[in-house]
The first five atom37 places (N, CA, C, CB, O) and aatype in JSON, in Angstrom:
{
  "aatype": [20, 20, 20, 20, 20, 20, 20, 20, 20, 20, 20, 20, 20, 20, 20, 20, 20, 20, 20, 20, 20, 20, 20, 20, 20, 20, 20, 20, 20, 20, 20, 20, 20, 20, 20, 20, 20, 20, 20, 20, 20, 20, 20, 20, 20, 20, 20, 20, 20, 20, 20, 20, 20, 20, 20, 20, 20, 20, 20, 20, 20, 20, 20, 20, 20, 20, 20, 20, 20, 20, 20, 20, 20, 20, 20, 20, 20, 20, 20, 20, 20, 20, 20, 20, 20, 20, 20, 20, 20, 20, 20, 20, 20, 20, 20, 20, 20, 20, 20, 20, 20, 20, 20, 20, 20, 20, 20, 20, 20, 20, 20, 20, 20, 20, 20, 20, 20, 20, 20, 20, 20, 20, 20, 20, 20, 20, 20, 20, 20, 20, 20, 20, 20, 20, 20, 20, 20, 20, 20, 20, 20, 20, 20],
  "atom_mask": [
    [1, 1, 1, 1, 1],
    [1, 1, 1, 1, 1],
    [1, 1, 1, 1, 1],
    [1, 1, 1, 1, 1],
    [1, 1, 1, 1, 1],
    [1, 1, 1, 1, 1],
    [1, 1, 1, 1, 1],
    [1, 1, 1, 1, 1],
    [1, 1, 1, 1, 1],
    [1, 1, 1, 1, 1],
    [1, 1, 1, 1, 1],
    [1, 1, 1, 1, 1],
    [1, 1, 1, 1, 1],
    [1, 1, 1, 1, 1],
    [1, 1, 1, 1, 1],
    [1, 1, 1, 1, 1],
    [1, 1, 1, 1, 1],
    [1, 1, 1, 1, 1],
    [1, 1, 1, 1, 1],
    [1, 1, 1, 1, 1],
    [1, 1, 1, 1, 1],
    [1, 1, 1, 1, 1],
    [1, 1, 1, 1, 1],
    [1, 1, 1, 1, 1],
    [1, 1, 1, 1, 1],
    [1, 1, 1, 1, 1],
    [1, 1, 1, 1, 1],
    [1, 1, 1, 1, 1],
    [1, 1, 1, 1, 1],
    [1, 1, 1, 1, 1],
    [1, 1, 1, 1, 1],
    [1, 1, 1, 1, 1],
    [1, 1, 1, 1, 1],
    [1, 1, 1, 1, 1],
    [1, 1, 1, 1, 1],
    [1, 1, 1, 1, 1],
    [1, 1, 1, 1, 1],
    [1, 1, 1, 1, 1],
    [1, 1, 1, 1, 1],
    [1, 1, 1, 1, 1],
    [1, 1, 1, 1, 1],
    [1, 1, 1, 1, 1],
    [1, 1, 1, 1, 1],
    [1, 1, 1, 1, 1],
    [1, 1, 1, 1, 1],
    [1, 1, 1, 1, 1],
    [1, 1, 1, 1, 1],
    [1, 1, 1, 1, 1],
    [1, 1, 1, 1, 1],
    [1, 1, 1, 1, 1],
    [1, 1, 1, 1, 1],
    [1, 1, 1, 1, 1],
    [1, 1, 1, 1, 1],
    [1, 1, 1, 1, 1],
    [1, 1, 1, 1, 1],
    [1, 1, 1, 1, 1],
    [1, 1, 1, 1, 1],
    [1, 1, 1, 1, 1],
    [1, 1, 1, 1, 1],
    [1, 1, 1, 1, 1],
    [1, 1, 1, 1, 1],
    [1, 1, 1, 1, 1],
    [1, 1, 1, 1, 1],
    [1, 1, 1, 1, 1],
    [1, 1, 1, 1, 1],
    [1, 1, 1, 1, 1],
    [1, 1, 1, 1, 1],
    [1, 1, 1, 1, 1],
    [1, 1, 1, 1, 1],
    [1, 1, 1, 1, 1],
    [1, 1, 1, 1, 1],
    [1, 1, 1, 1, 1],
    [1, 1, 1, 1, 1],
    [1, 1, 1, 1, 1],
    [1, 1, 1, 1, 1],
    [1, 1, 1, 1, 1],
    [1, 1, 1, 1, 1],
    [1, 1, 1, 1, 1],
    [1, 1, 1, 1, 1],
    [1, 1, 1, 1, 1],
    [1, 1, 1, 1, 1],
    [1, 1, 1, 1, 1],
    [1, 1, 1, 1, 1],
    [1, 1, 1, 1, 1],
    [1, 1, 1, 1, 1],
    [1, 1, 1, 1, 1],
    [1, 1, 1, 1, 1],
    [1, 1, 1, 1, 1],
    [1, 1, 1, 1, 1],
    [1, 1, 1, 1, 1],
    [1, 1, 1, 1, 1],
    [1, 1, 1, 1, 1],
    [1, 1, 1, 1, 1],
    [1, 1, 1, 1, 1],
    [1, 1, 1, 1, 1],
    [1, 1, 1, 1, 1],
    [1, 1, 1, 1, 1],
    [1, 1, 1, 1, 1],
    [1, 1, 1, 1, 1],
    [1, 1, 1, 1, 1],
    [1, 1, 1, 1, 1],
    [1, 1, 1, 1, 1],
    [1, 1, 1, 1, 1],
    [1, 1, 1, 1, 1],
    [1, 1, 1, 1, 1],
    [1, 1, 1, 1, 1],
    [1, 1, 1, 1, 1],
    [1, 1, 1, 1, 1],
    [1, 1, 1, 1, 1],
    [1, 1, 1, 1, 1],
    [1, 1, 1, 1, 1],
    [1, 1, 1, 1, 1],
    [1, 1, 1, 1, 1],
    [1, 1, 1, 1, 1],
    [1, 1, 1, 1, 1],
    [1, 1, 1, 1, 1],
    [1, 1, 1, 1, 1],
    [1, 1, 1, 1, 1],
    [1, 1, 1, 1, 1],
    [1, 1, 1, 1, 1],
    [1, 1, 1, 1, 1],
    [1, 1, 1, 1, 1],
    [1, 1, 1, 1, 1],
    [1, 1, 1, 1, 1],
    [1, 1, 1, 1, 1],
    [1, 1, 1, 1, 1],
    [1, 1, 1, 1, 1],
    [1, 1, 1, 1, 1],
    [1, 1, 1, 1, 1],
    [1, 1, 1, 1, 1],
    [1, 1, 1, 1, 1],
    [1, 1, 1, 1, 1],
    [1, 1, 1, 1, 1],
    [1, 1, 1, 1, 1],
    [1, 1, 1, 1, 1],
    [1, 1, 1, 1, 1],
    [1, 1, 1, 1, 1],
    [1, 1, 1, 1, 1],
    [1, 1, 1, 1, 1],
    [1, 1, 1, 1, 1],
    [1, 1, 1, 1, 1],
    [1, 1, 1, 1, 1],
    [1, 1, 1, 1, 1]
  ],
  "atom_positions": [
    [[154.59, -140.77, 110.52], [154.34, -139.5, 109.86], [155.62, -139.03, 109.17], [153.84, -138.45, 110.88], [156.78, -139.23, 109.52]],
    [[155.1, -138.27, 107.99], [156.61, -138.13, 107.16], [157.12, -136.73, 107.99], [156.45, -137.82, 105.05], [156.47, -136.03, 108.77]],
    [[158.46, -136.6, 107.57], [159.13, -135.49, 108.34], [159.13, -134.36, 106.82], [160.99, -136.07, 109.15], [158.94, -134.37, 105.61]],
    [[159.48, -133.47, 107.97], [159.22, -131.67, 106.85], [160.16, -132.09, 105.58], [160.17, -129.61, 107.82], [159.79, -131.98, 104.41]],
    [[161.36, -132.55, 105.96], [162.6, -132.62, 105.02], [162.33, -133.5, 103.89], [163.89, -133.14, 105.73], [162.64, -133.37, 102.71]],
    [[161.29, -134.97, 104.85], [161.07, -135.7, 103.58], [160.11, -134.89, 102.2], [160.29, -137.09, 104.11], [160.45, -134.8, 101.02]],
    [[158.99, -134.45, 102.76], [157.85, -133.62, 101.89], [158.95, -132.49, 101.18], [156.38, -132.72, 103.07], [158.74, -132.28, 99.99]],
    [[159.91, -131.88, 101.68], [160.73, -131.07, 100.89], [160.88, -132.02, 99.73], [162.1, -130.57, 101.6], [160.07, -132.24, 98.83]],
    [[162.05, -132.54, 99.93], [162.23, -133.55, 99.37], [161.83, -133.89, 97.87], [161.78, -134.22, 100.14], [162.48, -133.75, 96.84]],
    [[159.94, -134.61, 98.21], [159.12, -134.94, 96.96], [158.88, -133.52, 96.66], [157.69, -135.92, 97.14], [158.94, -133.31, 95.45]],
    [[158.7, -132.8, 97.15], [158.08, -131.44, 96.53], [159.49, -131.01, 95.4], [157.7, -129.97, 98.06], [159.31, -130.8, 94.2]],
    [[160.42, -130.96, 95.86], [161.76, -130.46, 94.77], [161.65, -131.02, 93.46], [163.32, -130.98, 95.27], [161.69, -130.28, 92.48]],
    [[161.42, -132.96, 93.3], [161.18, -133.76, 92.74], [159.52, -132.8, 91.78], [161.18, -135.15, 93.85], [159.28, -132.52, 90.61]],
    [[158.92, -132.63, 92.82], [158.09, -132.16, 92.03], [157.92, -131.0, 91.33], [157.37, -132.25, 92.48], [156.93, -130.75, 90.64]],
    [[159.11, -130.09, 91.54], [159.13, -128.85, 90.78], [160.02, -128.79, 90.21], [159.05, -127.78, 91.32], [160.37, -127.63, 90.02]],
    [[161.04, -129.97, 89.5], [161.69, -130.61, 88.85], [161.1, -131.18, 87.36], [162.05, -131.46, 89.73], [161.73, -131.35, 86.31]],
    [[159.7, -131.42, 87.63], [158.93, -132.3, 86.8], [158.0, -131.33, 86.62], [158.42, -133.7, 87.35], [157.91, -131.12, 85.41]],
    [[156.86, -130.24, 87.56], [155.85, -129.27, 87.15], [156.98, -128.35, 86.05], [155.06, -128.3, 88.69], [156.59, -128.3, 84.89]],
    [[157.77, -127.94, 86.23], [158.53, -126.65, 85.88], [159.69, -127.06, 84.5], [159.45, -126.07, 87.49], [160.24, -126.28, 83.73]],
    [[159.8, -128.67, 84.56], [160.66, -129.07, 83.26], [160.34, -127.97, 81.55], [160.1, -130.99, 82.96], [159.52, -127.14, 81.15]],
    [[161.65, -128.7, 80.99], [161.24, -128.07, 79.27], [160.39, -129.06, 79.06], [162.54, -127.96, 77.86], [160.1, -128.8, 77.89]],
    [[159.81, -129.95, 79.3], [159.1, -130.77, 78.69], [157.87, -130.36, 78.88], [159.31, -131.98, 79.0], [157.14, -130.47, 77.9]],
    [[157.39, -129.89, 79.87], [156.3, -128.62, 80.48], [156.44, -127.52, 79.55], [156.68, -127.95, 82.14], [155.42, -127.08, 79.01]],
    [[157.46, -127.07, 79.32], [157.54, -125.49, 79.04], [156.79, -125.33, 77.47], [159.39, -124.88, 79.04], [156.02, -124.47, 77.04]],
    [[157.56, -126.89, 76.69], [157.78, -127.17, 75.07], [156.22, -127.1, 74.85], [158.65, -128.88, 74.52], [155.63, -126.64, 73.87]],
    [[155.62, -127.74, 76.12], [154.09, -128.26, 75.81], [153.25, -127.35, 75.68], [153.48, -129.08, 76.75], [152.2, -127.64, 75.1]],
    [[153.46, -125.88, 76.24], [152.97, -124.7, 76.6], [153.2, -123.8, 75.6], [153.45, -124.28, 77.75], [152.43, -122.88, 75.33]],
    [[154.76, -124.18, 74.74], [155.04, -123.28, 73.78], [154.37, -123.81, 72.81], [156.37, -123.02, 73.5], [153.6, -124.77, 72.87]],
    [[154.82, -122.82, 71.36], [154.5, -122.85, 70.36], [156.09, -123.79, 69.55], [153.98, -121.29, 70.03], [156.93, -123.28, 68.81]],
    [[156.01, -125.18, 70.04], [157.29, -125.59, 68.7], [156.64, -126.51, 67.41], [158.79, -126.81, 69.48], [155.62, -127.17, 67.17]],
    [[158.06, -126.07, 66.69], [157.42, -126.33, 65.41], [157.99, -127.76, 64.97], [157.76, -125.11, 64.3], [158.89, -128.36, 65.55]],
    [[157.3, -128.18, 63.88], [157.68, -129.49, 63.54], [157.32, -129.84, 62.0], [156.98, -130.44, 64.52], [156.28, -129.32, 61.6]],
    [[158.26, -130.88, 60.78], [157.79, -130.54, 59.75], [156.65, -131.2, 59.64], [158.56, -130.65, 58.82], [156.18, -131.77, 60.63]],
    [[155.89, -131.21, 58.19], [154.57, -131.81, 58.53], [154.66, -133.25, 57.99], [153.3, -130.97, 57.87], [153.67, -133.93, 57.74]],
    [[156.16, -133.71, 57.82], [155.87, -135.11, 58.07], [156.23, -135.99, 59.37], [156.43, -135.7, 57.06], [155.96, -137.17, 59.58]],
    [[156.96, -135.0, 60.22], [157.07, -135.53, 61.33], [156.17, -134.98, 62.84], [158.42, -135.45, 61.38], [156.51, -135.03, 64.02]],
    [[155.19, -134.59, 62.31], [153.86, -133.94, 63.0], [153.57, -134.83, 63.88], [152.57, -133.66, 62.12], [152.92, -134.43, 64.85]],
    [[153.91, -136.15, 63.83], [153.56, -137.18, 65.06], [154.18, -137.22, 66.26], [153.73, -138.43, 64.72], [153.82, -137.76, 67.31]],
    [[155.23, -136.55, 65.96], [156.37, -136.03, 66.99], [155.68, -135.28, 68.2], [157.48, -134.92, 66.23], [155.55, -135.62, 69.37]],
    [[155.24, -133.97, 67.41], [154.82, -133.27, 68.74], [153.34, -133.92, 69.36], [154.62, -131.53, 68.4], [153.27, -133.74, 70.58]],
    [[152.34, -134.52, 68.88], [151.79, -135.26, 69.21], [151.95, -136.13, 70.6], [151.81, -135.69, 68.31], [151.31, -136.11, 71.65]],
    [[153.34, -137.08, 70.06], [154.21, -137.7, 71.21], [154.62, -137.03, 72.18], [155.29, -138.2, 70.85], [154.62, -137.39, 73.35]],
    [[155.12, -135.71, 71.6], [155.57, -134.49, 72.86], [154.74, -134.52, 73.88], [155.52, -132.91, 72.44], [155.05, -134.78, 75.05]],
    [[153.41, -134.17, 73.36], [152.29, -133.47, 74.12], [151.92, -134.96, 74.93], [150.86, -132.62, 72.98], [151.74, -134.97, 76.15]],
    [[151.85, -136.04, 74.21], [151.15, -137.58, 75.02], [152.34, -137.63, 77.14], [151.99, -139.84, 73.24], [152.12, -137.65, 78.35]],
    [[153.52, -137.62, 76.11], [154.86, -137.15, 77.26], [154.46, -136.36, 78.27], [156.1, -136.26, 76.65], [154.11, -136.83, 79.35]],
    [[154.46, -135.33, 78.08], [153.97, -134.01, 78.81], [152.64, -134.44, 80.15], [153.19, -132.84, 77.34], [152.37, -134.5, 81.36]],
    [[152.17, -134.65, 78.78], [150.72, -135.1, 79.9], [150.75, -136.11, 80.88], [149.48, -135.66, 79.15], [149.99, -136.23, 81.84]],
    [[151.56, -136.73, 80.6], [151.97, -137.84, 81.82], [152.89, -137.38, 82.64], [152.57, -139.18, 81.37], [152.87, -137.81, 83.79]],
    [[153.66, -136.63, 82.35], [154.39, -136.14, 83.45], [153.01, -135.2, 84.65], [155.82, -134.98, 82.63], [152.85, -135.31, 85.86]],
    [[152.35, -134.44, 83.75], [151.94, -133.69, 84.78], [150.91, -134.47, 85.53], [151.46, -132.41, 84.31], [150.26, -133.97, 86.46]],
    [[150.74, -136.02, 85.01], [149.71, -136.77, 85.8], [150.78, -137.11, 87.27], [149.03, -138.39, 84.78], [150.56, -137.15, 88.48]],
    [[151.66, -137.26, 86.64], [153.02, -137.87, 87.7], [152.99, -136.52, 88.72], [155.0, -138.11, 86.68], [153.04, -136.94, 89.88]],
    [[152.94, -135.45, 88.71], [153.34, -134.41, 89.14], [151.85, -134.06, 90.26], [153.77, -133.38, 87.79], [151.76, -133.88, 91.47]],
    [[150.91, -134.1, 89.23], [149.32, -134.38, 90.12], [149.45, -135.45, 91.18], [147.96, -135.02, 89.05], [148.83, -135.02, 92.15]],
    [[149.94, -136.57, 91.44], [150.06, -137.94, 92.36], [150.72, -137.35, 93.81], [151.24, -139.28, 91.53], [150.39, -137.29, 95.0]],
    [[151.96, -136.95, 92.89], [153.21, -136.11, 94.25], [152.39, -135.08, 94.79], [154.92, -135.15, 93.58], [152.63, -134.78, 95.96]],
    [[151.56, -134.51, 94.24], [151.03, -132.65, 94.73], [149.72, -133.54, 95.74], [150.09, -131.05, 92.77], [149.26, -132.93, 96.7]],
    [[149.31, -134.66, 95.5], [147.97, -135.01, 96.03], [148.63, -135.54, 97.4], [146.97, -136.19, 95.05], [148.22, -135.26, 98.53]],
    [[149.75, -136.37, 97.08], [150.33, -137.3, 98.16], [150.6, -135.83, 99.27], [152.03, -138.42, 97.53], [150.01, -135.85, 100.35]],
    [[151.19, -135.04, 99.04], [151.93, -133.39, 99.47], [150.62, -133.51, 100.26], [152.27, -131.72, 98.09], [150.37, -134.11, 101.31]],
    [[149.91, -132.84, 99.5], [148.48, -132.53, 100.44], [147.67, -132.87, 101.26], [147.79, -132.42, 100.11], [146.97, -132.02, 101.81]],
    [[147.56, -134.24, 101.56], [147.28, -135.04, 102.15], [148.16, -135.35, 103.37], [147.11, -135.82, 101.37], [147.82, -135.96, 104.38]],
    [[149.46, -134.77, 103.04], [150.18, -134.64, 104.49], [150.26, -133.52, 104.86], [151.45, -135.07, 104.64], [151.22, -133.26, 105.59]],
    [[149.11, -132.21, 104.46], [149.16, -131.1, 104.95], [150.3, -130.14, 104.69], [149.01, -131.32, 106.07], [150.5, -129.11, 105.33]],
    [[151.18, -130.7, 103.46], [152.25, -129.4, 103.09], [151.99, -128.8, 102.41], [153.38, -129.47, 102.67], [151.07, -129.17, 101.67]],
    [[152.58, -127.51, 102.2], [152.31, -126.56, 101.05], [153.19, -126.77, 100.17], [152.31, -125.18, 101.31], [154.42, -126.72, 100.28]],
    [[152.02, -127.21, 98.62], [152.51, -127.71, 97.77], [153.46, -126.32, 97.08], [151.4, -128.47, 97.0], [153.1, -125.25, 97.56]],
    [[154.58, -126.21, 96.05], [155.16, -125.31, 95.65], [154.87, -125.82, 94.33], [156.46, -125.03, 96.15], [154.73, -127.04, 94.38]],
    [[154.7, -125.31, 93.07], [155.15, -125.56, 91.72], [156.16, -124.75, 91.06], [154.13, -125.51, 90.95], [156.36, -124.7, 89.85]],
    [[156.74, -124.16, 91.93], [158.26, -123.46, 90.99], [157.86, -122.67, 89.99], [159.3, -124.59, 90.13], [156.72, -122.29, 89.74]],
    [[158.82, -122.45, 89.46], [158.42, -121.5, 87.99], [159.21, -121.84, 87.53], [158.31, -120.0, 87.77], [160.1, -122.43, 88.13]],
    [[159.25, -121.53, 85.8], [160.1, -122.19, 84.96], [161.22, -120.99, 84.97], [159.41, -122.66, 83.47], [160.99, -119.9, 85.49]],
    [[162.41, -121.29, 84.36], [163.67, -120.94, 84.31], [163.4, -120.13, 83.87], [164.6, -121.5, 83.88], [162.37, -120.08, 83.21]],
    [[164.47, -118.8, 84.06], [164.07, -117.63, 82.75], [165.0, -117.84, 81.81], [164.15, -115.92, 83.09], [164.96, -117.11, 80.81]],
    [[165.66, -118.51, 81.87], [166.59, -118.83, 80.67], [165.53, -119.43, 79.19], [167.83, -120.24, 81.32], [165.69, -119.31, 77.97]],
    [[164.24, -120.22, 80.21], [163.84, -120.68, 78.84], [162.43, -119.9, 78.01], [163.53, -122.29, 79.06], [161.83, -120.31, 77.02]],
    [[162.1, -118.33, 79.03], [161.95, -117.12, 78.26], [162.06, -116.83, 76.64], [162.81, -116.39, 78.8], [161.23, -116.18, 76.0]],
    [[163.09, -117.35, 76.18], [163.38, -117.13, 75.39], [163.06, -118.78, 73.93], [164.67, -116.53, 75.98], [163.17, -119.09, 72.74]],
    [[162.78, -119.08, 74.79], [162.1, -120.07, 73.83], [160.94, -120.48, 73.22], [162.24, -120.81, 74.11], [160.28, -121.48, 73.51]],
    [[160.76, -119.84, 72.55], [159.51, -119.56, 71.46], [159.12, -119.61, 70.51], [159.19, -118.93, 71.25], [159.0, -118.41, 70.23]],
    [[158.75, -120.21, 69.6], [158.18, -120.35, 68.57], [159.74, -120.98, 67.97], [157.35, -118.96, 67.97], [160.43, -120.33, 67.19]],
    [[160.14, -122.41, 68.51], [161.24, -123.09, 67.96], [161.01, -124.59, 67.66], [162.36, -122.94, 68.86], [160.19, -125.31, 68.24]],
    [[162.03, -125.03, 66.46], [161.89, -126.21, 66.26], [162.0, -127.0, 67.24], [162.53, -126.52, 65.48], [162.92, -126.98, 68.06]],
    [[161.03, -127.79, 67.23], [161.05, -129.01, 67.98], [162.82, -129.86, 68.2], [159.89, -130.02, 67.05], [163.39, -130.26, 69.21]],
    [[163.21, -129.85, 66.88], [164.22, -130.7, 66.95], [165.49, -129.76, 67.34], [164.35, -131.52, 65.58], [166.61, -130.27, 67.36]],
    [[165.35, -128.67, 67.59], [166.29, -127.79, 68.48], [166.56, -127.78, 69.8], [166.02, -126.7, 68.4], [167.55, -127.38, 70.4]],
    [[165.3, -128.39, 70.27], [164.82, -128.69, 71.78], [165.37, -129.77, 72.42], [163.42, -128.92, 71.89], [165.81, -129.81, 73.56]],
    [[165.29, -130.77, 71.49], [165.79, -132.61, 71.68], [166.94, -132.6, 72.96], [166.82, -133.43, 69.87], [166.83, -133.07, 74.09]],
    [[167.98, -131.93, 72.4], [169.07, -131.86, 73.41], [168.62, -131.77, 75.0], [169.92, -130.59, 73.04], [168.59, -132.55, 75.95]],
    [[168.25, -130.27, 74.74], [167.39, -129.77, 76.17], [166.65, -130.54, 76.69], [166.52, -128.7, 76.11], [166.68, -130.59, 77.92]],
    [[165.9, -131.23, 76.1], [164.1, -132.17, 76.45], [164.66, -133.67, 77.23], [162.91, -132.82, 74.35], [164.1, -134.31, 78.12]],
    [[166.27, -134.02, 76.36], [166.56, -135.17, 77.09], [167.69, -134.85, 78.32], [167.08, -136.27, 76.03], [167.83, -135.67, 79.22]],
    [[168.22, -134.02, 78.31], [168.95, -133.55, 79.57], [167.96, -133.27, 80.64], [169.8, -132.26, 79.33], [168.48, -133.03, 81.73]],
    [[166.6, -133.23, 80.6], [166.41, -132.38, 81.39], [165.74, -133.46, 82.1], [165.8, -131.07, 81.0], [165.49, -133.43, 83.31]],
    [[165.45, -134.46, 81.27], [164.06, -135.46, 81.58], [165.27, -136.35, 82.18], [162.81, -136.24, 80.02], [164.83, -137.13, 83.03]],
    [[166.51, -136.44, 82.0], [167.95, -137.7, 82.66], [167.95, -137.0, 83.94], [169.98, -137.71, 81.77], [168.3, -137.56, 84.98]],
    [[167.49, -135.57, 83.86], [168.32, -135.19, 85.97], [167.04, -135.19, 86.38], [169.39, -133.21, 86.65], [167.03, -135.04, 87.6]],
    [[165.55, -135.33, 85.74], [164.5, -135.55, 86.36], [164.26, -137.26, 87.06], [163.51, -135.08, 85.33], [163.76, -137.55, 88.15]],
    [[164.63, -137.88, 86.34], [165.07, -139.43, 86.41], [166.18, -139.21, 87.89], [166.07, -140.1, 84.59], [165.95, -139.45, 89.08]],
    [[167.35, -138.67, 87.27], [168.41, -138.78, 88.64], [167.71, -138.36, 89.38], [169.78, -138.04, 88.8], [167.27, -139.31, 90.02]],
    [[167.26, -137.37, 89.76], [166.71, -137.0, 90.93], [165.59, -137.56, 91.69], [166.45, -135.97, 90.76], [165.37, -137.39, 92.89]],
    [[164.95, -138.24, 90.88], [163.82, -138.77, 91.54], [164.81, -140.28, 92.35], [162.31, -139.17, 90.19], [164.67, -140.59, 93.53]],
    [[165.58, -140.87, 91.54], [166.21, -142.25, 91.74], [166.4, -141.63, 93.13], [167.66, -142.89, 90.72], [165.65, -141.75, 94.1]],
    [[167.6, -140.93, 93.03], [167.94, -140.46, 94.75], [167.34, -140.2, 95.73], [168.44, -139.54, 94.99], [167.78, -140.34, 96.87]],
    [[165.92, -139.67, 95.33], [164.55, -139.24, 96.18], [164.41, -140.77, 96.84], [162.93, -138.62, 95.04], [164.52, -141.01, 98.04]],
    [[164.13, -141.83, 95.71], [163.37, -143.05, 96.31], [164.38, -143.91, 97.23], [162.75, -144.05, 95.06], [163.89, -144.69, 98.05]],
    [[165.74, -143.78, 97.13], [166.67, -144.52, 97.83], [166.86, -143.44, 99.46], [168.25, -144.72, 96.69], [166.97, -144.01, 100.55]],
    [[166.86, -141.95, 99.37], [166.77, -141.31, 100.71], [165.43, -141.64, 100.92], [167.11, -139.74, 100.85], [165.26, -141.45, 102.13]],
    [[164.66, -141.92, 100.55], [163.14, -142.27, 101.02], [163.08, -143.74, 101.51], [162.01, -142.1, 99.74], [162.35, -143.92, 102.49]],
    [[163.4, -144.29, 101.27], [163.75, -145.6, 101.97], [164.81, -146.12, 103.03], [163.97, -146.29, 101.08], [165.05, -147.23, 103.51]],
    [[165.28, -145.05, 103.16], [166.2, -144.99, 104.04], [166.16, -144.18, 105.32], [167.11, -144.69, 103.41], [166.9, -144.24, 106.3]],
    [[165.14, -143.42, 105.07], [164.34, -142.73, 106.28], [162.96, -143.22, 106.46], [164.2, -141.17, 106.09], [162.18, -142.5, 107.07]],
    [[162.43, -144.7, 105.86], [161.3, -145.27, 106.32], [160.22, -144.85, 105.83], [161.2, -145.22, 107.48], [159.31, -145.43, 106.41]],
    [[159.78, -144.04, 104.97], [158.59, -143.6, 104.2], [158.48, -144.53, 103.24], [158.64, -142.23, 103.6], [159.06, -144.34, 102.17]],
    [[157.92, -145.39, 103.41], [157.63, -146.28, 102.84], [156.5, -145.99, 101.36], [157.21, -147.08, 103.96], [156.47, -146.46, 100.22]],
    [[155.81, -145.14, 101.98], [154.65, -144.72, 101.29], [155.08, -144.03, 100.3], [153.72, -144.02, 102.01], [154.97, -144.46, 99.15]],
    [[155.79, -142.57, 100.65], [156.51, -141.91, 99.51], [157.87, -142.67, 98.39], [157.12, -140.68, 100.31], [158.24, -142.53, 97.23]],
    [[158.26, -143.45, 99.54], [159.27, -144.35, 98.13], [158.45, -144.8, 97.57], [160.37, -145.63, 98.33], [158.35, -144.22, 96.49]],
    [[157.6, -145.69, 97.71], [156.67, -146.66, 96.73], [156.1, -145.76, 95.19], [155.07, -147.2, 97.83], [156.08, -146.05, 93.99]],
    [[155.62, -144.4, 96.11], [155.07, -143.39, 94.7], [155.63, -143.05, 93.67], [154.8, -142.21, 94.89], [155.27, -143.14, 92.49]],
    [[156.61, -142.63, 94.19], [157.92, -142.16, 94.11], [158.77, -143.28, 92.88], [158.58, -142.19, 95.81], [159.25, -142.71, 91.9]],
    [[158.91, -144.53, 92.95], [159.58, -145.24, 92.2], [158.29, -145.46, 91.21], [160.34, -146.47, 92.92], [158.63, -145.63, 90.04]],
    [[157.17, -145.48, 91.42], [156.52, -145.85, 90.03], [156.52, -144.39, 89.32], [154.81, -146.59, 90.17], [156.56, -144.27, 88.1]],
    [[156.46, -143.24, 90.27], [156.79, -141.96, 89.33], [158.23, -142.13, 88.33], [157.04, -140.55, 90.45], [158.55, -141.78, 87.19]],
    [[158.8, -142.79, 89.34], [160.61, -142.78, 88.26], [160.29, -143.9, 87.51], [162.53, -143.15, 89.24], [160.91, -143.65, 86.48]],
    [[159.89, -144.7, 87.37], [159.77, -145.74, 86.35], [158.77, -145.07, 84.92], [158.98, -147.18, 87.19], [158.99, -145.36, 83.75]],
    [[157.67, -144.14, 85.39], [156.58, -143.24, 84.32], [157.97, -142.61, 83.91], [155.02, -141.95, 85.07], [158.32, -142.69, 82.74]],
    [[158.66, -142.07, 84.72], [159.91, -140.75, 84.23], [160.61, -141.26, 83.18], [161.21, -140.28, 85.43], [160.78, -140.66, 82.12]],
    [[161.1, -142.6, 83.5], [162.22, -142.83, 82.8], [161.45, -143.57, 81.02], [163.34, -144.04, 83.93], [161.86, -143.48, 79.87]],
    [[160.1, -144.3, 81.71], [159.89, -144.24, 80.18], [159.28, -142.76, 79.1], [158.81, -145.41, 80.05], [159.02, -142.83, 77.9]],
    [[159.22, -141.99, 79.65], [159.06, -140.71, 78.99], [160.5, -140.2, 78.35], [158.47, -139.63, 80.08], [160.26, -139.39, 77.45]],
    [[161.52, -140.35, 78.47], [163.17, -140.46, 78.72], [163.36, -141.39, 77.35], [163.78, -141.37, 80.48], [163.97, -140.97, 76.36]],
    [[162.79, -142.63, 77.42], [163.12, -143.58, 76.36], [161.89, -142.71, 74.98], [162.67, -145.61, 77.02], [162.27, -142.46, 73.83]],
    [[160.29, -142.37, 75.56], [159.92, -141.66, 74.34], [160.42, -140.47, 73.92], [158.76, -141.44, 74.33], [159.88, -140.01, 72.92]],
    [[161.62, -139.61, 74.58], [162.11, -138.49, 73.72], [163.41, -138.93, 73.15], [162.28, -137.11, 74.51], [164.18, -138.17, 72.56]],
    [[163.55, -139.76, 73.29], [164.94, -140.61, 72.61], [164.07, -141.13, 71.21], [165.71, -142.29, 73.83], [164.34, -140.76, 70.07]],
    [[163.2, -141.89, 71.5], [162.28, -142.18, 69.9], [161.98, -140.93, 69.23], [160.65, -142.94, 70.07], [161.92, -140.8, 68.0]],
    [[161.79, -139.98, 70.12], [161.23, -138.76, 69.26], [162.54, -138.06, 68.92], [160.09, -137.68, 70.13], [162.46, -137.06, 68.2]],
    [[163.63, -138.41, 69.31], [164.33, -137.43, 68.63], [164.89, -138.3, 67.1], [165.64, -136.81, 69.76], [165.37, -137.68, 66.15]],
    [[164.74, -139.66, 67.1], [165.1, -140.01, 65.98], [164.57, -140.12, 65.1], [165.48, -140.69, 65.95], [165.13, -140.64, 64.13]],
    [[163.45, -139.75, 65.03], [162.8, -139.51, 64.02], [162.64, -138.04, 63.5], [161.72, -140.07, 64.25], [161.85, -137.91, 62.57]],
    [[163.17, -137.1, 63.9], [163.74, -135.61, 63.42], [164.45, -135.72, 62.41], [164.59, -134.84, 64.36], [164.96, -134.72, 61.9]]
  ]
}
């Protein structure tokens, strides 16, 4: 049985990833020109996989009887509204590299306290993470 600390743990991971700008961007209104309209497209394809990634962790959570948390987003990013897409890039890939770090560290303390089950999720979540990471790197070069 997993311990409280481990379910902390994925849950942080998971309000790392529910609560990202990549969440927030998807929710806002950003803009994009209309020849690079495929961009936010890609945004939104991104997005949606994260929150499939984020659905897996909240199901795995539940199933061990924790209370799932989804955080709230920053108020710093309050203020981000109705902005270019390619203003975001910076933010979108910083945010999605400590979502990556953090999960990496999740799956190595998870294997190291024997949850076998949650590392296993856990690394195919960081492997979905990190290629979402490589699509905002494509998406930003094409800005």
């Amino acid at each position: 049985m997993a311990s409280d600390a481990t379910n902390q743990l994925l849950n942080s991971v998971l309000i790392q990833m529910s609560r990202s700008l990549l969440q927030y961007a998807s929710e806002a209104s950003v803009w994009v020109r209309a020849e690079a309209s495929s961009a936010a497209s890609r945004l939104e394809a991104a997005a949606q996989r994260q929150r499939q990634a984020v659905g897996r962790l909240a199901k795995l959570l539940d199933g061990r009887d924790f209370a799932v948390d989804f955080g709230t987003f920053p108020t710093e990013y309050t203020d981000l509204q109705f902005l270019a897409l390619k203003s975001l890039v910076a933010g979108l890939l910083n945010g999605q590299h400590r979502i990556c770090e953090a999960a990496q560290s999740a799956v190595a303390r998870l294997q190291a306290t024997g949850d076998a089950e949650a590392a296993t999720l856990l690394a195919e979540i960081l492997t979905g993470q990190q290629a979402i990471e490589s699509d905002l790197q494509a998406i930003a070069a094409t800005l």
